[in-house]
C-alpha positions as CSV (number, residue, x, y, z in Angstrom):
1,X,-7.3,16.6,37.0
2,X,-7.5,12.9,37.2
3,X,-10.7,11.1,35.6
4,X,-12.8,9.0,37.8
5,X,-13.9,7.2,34.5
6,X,-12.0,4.1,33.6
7,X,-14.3,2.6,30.9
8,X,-18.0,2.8,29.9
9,X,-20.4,0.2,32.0
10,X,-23.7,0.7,30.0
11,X,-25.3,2.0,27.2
12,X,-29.7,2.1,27.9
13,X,-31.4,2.9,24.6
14,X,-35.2,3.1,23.8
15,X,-37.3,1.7,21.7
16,X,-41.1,2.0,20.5
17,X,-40.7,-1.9,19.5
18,X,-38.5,-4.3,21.5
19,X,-39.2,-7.6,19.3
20,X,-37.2,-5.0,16.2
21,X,-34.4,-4.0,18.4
22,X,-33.9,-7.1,20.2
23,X,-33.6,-8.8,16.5
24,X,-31.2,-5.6,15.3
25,X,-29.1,-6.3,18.3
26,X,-29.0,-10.1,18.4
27,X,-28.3,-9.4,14.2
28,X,-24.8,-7.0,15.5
29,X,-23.6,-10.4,17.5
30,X,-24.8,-9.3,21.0
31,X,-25.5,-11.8,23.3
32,X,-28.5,-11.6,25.2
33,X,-28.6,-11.3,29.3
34,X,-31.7,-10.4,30.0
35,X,-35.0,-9.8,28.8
36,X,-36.6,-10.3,25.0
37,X,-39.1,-9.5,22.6
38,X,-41.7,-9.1,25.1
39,X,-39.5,-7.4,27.4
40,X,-40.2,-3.6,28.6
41,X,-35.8,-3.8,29.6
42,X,-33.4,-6.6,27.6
43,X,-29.7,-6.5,28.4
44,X,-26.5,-7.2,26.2
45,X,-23.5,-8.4,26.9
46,X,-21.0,-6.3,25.0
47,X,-17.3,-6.8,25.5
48,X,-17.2,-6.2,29.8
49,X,-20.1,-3.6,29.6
50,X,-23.3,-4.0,28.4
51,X,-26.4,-2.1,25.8
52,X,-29.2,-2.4,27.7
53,X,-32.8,-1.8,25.6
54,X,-35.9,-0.3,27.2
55,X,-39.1,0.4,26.1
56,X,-40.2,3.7,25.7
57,X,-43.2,5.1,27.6
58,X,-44.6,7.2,25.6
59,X,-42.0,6.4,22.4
60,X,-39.6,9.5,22.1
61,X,-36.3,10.4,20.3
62,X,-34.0,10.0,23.5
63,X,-30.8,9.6,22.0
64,X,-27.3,10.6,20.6
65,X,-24.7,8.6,19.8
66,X,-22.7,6.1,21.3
67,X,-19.5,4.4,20.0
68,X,-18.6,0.8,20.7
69,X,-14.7,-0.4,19.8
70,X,-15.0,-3.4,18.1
71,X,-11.9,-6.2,16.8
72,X,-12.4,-5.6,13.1
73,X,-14.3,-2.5,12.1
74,X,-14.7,-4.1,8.6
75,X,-16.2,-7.5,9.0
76,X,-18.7,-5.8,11.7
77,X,-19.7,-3.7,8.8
78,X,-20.2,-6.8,6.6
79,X,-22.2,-8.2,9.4
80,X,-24.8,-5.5,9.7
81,X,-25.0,-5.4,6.0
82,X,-25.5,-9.2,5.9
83,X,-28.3,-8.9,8.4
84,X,-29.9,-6.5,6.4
85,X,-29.7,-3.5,8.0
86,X,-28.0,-0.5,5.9
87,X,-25.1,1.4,7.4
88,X,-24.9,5.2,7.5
89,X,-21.6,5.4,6.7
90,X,-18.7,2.9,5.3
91,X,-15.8,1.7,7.1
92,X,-13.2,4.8,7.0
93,X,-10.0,5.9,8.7
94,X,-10.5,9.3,10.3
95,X,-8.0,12.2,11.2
96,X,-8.2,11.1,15.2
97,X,-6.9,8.1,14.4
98,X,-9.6,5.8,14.5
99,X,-11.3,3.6,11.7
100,X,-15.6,3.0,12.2
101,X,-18.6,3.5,10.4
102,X,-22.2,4.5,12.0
103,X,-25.7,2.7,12.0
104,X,-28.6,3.2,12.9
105,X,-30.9,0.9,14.8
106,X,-34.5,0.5,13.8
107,X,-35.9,3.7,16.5
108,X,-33.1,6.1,15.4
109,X,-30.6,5.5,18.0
110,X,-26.7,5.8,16.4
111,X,-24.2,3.7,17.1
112,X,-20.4,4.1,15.6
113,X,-18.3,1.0,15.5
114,X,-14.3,2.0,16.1
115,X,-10.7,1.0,16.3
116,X,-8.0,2.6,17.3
117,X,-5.5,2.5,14.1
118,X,-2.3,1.1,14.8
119,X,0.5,4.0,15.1
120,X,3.9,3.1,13.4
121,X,7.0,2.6,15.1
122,X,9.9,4.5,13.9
């Protein structure tokens, strides 16, 4: 059977504290659409979709996981490290042939950053 799916649109997380996520998200390089601190929704732009924030009502764990491909899984590493934040996982090459690592943002939610690796010609 054919997929319908051709890409992912949008990722909504939640959050008990928007001003926190909006910094962690701004701090990954994600430019802000719509929304902020004081927000109850803020919107990302990343790559041609978008992670969209909302605020919890009451605050819950909501979440699983969701994986973002990214240029260069290493220097996005160094990034979150830079901003402070403290990844769950280093930078590896896995079996399915992808390199990423995982984080966590400040309410829990984990997100994997991943790259296809290149296969060799023979």
């Amino acid at each position: 059977m054919e997929s319908l799916v051709e890409s992912i649109s949008a990722v909504t997380v939640f959050t008990a504290d928007m001003a926190r996520a909006v910094d962690f998200y701004e701090a990954l390089g994600l430019p802000r659409l719509y929304g902020g601190p004081d927000a109850r929704f803020t919107s990302f732009s990343a790559g041609s979709g978008y992670v969209n924030v909302a605020l919890a009502t009451p605050p819950g764990r909501l979440w699983g996981r969701a994986i973002l491909y990214v240029k260069d899984v290493d220097a996005m590493h160094a990034r979150i490290l830079a901003a402070g934040y403290t990844p769950a996982t280093a930078p590896a090459d896995a079996p399915w042939g992808e390199r990423y690592f995982h984080v966590r943002d400040p309410d829990g939610n984990e997100w994997s950053f991943a790259r296809p690796l290149a296969v060799e010609q023979g």
